[in-house]
C-alpha positions as CSV (number, residue, x, y, z in Angstrom):
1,X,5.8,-123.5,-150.7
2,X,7.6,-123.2,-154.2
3,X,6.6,-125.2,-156.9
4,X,8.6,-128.5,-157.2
5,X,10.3,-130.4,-159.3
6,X,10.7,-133.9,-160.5
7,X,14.3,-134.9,-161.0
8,X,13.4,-135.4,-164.6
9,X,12.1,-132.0,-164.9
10,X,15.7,-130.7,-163.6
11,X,17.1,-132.7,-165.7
12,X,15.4,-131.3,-169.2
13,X,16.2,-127.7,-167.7
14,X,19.9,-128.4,-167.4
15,X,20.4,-130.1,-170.5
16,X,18.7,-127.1,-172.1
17,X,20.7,-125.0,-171.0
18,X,24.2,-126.7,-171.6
19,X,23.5,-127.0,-175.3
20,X,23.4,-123.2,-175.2
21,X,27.4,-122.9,-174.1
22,X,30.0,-122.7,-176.6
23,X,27.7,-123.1,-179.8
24,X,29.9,-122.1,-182.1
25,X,29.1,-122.1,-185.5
26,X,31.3,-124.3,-187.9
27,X,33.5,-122.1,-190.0
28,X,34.5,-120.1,-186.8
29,X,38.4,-120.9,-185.9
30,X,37.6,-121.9,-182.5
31,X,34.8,-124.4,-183.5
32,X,37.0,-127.3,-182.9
33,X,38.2,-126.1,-179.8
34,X,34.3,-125.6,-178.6
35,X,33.4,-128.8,-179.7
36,X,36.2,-130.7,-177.4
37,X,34.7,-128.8,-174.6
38,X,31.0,-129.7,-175.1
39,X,32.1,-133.2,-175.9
40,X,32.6,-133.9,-172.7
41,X,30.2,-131.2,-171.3
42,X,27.1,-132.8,-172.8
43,X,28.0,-136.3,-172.3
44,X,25.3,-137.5,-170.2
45,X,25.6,-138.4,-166.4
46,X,22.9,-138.0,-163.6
47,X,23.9,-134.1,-163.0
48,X,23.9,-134.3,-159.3
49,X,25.9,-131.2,-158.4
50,X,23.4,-129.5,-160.6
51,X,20.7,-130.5,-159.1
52,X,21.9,-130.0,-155.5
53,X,21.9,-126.4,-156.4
54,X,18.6,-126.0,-158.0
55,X,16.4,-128.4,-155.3
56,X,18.6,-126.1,-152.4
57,X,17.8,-123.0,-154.0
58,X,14.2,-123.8,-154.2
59,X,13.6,-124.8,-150.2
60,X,15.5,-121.8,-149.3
61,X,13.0,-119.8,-151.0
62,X,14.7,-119.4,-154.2
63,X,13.7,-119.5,-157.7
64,X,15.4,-122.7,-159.5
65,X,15.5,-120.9,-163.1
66,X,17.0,-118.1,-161.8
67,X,19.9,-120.1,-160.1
68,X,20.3,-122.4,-163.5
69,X,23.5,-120.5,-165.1
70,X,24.6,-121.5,-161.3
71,X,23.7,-125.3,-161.8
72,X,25.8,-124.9,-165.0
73,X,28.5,-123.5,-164.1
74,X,29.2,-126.4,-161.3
75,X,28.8,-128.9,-164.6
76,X,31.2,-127.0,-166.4
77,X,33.6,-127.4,-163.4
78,X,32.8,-131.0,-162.7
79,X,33.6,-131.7,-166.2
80,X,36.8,-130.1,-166.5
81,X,38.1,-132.2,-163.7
82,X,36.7,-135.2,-165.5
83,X,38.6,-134.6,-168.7
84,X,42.4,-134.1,-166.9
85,X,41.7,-137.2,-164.7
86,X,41.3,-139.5,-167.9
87,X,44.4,-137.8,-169.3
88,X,47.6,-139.8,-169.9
89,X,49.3,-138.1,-167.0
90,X,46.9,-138.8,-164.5
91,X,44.6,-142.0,-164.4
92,X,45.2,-142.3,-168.6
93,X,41.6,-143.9,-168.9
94,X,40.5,-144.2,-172.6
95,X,36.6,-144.8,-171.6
96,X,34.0,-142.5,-169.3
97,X,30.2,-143.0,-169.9
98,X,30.6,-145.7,-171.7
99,X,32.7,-143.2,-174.7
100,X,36.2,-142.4,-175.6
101,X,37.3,-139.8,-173.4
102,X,38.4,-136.3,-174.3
103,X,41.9,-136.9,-174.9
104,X,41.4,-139.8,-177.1
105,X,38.8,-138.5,-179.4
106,X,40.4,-135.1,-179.8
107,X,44.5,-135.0,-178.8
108,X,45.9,-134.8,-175.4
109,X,46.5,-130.8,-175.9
110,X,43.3,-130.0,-177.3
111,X,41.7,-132.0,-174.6
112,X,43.8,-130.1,-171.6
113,X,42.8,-126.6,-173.2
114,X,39.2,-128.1,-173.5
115,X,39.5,-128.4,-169.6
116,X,41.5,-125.5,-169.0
117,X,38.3,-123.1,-170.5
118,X,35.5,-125.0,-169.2
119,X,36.8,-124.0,-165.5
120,X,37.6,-120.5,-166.6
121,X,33.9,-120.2,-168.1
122,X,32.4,-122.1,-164.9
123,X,33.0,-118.6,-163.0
124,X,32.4,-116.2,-165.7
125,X,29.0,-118.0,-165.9
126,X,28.1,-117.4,-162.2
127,X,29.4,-113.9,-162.5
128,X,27.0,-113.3,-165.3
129,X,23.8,-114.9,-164.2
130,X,20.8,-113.2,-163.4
131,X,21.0,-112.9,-159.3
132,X,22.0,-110.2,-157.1
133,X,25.5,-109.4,-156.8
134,X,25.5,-110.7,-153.2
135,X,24.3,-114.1,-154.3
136,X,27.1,-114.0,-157.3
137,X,29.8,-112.9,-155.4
138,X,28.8,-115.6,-152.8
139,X,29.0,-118.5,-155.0
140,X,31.9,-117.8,-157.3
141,X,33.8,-117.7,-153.7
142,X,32.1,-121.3,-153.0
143,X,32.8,-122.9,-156.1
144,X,36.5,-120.8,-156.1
145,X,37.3,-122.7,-152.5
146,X,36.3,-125.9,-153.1
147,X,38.2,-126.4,-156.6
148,X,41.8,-124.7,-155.7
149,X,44.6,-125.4,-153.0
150,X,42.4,-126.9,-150.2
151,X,39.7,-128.2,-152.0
152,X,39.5,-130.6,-155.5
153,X,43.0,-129.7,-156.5
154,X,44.4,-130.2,-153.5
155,X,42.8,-133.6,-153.4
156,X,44.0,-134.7,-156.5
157,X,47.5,-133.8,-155.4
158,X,47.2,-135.4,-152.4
159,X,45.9,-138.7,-153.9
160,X,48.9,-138.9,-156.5
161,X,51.1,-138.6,-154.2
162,X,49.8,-141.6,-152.2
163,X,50.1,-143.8,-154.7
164,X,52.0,-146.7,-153.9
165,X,51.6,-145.9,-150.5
166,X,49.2,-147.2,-147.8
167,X,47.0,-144.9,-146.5
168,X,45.2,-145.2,-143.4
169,X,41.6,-144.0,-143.0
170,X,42.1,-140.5,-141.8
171,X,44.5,-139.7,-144.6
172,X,42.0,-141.6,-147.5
173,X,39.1,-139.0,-145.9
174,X,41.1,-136.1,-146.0
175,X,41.8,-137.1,-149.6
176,X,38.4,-138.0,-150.5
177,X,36.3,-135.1,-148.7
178,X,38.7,-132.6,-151.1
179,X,38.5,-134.5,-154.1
180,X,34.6,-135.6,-154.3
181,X,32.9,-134.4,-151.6
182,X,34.6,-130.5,-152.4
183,X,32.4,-129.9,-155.2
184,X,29.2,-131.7,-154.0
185,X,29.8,-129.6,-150.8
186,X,29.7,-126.4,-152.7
187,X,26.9,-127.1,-155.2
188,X,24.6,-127.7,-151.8
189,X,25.8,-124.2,-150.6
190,X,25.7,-122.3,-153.9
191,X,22.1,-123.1,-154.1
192,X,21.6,-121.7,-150.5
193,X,23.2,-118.8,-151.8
194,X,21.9,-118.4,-154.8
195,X,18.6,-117.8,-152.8
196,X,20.6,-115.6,-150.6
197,X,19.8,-118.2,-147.6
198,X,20.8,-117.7,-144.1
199,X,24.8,-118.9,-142.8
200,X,22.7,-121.5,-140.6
201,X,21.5,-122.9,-144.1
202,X,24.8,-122.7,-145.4
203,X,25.7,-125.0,-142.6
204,X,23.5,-127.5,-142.8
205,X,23.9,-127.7,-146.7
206,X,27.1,-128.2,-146.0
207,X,26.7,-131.1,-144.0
208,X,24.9,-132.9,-146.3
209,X,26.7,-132.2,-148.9
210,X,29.9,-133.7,-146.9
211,X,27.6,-136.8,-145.7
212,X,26.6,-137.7,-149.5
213,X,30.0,-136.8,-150.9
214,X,31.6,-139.1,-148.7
215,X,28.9,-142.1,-149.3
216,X,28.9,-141.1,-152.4
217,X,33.1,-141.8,-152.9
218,X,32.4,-145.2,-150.8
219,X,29.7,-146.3,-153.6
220,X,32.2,-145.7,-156.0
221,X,34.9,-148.1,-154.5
222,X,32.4,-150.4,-154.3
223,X,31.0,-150.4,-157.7
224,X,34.8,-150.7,-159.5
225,X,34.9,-154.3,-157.4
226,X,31.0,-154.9,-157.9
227,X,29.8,-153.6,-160.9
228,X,30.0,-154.4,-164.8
229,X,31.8,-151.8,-167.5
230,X,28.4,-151.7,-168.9
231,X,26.6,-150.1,-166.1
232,X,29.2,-148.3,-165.1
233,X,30.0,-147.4,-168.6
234,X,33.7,-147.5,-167.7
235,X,36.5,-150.3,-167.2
236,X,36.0,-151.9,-163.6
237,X,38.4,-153.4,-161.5
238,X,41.2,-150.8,-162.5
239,X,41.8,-149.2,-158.8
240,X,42.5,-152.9,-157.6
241,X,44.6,-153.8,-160.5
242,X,46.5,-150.4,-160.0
243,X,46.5,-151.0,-156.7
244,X,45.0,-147.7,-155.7
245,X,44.2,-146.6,-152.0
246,X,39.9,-147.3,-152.0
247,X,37.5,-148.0,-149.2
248,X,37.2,-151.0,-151.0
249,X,40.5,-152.3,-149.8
250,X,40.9,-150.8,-146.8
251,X,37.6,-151.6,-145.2
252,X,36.1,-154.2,-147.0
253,X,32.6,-154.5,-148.5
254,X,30.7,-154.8,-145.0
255,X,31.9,-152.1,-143.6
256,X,31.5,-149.8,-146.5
257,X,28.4,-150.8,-146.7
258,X,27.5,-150.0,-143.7
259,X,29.5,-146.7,-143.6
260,X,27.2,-145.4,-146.5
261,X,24.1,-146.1,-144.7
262,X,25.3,-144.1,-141.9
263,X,25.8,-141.4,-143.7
264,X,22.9,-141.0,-145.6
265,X,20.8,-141.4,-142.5
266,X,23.0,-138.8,-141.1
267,X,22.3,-136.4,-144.3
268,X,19.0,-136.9,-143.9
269,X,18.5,-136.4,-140.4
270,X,20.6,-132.9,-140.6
271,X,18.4,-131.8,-143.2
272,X,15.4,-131.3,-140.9
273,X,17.6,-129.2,-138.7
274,X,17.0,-125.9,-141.1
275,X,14.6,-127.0,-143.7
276,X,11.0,-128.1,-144.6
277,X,9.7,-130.0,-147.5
278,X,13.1,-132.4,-148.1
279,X,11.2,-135.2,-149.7
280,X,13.5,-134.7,-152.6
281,X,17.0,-134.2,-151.3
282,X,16.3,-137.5,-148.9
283,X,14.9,-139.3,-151.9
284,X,18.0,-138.2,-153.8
285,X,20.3,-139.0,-150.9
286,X,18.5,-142.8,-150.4
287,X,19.5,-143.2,-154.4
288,X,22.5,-142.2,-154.4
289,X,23.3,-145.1,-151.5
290,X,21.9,-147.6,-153.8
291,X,22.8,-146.7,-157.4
292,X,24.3,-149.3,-159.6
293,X,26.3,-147.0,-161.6
């Protein structure tokens, strides 16, 4: 059995490893530039996707140090889409984790370039981390289809062009499983990869990486009717007053809540198809169905 890890313990590791990208020193041209990137890159959250890869890595065998540029690289990507969903042209929010967002502290332009190189850098990070080629090449491809035309972008596409419209459930899932549960798919798979674990793994990753995604997506529809801006560290309320397409609306509070218990049992139960020693990942899972923000 590998050593394990607390969540706080992952935590300190990925932090410590963010502040190492783009520290450029102050009379450099681009230090500005840098700065509107790690604004938004080091501005807190629980680092789930991160995670994900290092705690999958390790029960596939893996060493979770050695996958960390991997667990990094997902944050970089995660935060990118962050900072052009706040933007003016998409959901125009001026507040996320509890600060101004990108575009307000440092110009819309600035803040869509900061984006723009924190996805480019995402890959060259997993293409320069210290695994074997097999297990970069493996997640670059990963991370590569869940972000473009059929995964996150897609989504994002997909859900501005429903606007206004009413969805029904099918078309709010297809929506949602690109735009949230993409990414949290991936980061579950990357760190089967990153260990250079079976397809079989891959699979099951997969699955409950689509199982938390999704409850994960349904927590959040609940918590902009449920919660207050300062545990959510965010304006609440705005999907309803925008009248965006949520589970929220279409479902009710019931029967969301009873769709993320499903699923999280479901994540967990899949998880001791393929794997041994899970306490962590079903902890995390059981969290994530409960969190207040």
């Amino acid at each position: 059995m590998n050593k394990q890890y607390t969540y706080q313990e992952y935590m300190d590791m990925i932090e410590a490893r963010l502040c190492s990208f783009f520290a450029i020193p102050a009379d450099d041209a681009l230090h500005g530039f840098a700065e509107a990137a790690r604004y938004s890159l080091l501005a807190g959250g629980k680092r789930i996707r991160a995670i994900l890869v290092l705690e999958f890595c390790r029960i596939c065998g893996g060493d979770p140090e050695g996958a960390l540029d991997i667990a990094c690289a997902i944050e970089m990507l995660h935060a990118y889409s962050l900072i052009h969903d706040d933007l003016p042209c998409m959901d125009n929010d001026d507040l996320r984790r509890g600060k101004p967002t990108n575009h307000i502290v440092f110009g819309e332009c600035t803040a869509t370039l900061a984006g723009d190189v924190l996805q480019a850098e995402a890959f060259g990070t997993i293409l320069r981390a210290p695994l074997p080629d097999e297990a970069r090449l493996r997640c670059a491809t990963h991370l590569a289809d869940a972000v473009g035309f059929d995964g996150m972008c897609g989504g994002q596409y997909l859900d501005m062009i429903g606007e206004g419209k009413a969805l029904s459930a099918e078309q709010l899932d297809e929506i949602n499983s690109r735009k949230t549960g993409a990414l949290i798919i991936a980061a579950c798979i990357m760190g089967v990869s990153a260990a250079l674990g079976t397809s079989e793994q891959e699979h099951a990753a997969a699955q409950f990486g689509a199982d938390i995604g999704m409850a994960f997506q349904i927590r959040d529809d609940m918590l902009d009717v449920l919660s207050t801006e300062g545990e959510l560290g965010k304006p609440i309320g705005s999907d309803l007053a925008e009248n965006k397409n949520t589970y929220m609306v279409l479902l009710g509070r019931e029967k969301c809540e009873i769709m993320v218990e499903r699923l999280t049992a479901h994540a967990v139960a899949v998880l001791e198809e393929q794997f041994t020693d899970t306490g962590f990942l079903k902890a995390l899972a059981e969290n994530l169905a409960k969190r207040k923000s």
